[in-house]
N, C-alpha and C positions, 0 to 999 in steps of 0.2 A: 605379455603385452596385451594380449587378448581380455584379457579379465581388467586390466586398467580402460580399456577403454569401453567395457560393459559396464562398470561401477561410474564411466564420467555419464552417459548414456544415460542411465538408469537415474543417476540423480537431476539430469533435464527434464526426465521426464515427470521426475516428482514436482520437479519444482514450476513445470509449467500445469501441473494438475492442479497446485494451491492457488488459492484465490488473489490477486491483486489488492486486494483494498478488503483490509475484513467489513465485516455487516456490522458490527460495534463502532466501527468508526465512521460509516456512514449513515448510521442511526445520529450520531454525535455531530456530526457537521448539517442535519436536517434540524438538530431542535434550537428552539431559542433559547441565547442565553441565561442561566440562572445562577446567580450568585451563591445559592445557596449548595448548589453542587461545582462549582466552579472549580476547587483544588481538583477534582477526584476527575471531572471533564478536562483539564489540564493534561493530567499525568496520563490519560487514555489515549489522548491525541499526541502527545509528544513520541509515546508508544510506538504509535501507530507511524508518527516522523519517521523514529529511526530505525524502524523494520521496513522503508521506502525506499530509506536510502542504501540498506543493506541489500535492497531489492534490487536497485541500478547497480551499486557497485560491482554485485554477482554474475550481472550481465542481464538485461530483458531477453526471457523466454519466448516473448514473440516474435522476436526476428529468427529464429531457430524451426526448423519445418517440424518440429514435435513439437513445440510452446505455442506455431501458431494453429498446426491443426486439434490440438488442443483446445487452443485458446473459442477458436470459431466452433467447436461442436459443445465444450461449457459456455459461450456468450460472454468469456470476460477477456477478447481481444481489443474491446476498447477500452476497457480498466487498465490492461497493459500496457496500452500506446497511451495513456492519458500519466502512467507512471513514472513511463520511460522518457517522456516530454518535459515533466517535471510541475509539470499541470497539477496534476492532485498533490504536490507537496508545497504549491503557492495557495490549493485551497485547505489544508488541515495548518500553514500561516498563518493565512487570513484567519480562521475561525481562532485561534490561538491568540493572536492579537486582539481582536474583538472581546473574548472574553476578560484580557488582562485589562484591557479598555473600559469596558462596562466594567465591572466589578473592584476596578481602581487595584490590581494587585499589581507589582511590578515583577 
C-alpha cells in the first residue's frame, strides 16, 4: 500500500514540475498570422488543445500543496489557474479560428 501511494505521489509531483503551457505554443498564439505556414501552426496548436485538455482531465496540480508550491517557486501558478479556468483553451480557439479565418481553410 506504501509504494502505491509513493508512485501516485511521485507522479504529482512530476506532473506539477512540467510546465502548463509549452513555450512553442506561446511563441504561436504571439505571431501574426501567415498563410503560408498556417497547416503546420494548426496542427501545433490543436497539439497543444489536446494535451490542455489532458491536463484538466488529469486534475490541475495547483490545487494540490506540491503543484502549488511548486507551481510559486517555478512562476507557472498562473499558467495553471489560467489552464484550469479553461482561459488558455478559449485563447489557442481563438488563435485557431483566426487562422482558419484569415487564411479561408475550413
Amino acid at each position: 500500500m506504501k509504494k502505491g501511494a509513493l508512485v501516485v505521489y511521485l507522479a504529482m509531483i512530476l506532473a506539477a514540475c512540467s510546465p502548463p503551457i509549452s513555450e512553442t505554443a506561446k511563441w504561436e498564439l504571439r505571431q501574426p498570422v501567415n498563410c503560408k505556414t498556417a497547416h503546420e501552426d494548426l496542427r501545433i496548436l490543436e497539439q497543444e488543445k489536446a494535451r490542455t485538455e489532458e491536463q484538466i482531465l488529469n486534475g490541475v496540480t495547483a490545487i494540490t500543496p506540491a503543484g502549488a508550491a511548486t507551481g510559486i517557486l517555478m512562476g507557472t501558478e498562473g499558467e495553471k489557474i489560467e489552464v484550469a479556468t479553461g482561459e488558455y483553451n478559449d485563447k489557442l480557439e481563438a488563435k485557431i479560428n483566426e487562422i482558419k479565418r484569415t487564411c479561408g481553410i475550413r
